[in-house]
C-alpha positions in Angstrom: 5.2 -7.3 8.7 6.2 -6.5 4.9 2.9 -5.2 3.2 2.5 -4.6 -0.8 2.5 -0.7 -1.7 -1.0 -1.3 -2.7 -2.1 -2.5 0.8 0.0 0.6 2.4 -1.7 3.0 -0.1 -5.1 1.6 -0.3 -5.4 -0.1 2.7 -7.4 -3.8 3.3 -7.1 -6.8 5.0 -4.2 -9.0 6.1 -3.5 -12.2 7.9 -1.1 -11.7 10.8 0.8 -15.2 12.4 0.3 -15.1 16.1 1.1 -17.5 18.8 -2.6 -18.7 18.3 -2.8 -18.4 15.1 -3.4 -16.3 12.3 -5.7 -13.2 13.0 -7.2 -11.0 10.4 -6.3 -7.2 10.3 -7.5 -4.1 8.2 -4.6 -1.8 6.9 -5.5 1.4 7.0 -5.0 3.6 4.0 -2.0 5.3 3.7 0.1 3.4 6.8 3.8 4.6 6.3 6.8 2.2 6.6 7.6 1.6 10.4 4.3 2.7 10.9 3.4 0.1 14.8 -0.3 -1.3 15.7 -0.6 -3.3 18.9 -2.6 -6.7 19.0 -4.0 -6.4 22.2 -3.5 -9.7 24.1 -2.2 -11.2 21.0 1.1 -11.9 22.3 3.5 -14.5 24.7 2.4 -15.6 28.3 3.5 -13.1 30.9 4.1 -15.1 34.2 1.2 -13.8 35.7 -0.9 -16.1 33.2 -2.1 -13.2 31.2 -1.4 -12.7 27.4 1.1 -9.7 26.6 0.6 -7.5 23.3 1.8 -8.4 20.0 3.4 -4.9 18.8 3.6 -5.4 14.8 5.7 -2.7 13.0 4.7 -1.9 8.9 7.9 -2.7 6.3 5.9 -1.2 2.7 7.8 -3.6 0.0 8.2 -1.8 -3.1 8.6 -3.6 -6.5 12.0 -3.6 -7.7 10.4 -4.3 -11.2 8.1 -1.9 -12.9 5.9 -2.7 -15.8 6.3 0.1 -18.3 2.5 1.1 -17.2 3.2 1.0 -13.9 5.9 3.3 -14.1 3.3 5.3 -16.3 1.0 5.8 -13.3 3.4 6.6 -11.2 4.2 9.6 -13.0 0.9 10.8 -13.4 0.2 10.1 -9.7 3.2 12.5 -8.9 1.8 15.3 -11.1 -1.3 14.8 -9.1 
């Protein structure tokens, strides 16, 4: 699921498409690309008439285009 490098960084809440529907989802702060949640029971029918889990992994989307004051936080978030 692509999330915003504000969502990874800060964290909050996302809507997630399942095979029921969409279901809301708090990012934690500071989730790394690939980072992998599991929906429990979220996922296809097994044969056994039980819902499997829907396994999700983290893509973090940066901008390809920086404002000149975005760039200018960046910096200064590098120099800590």
């Amino acid at each position: 699921a692509p999330i915003t490098f504000a969502q990874a960084a800060l964290g909050g809440e996302m809507r997630i498409n399942t095979v029921d529907g969409e279901v809301s989802y708090e990012v934690k702060p500071g989730t790394q690309t690939d980072t992998r949640i599991r929906l429990k029971g979220k996922g296809n029918m097994q044969a056994d008439g039980t819902r499997g889990n829907l396994i999700l992994n983290y893509n973090v989307q940066l901008p390809a285009n920086l404002s000149e004051r975005q760039k200018e936080l960046l910096q200064q978030m590098r120099m800590g």
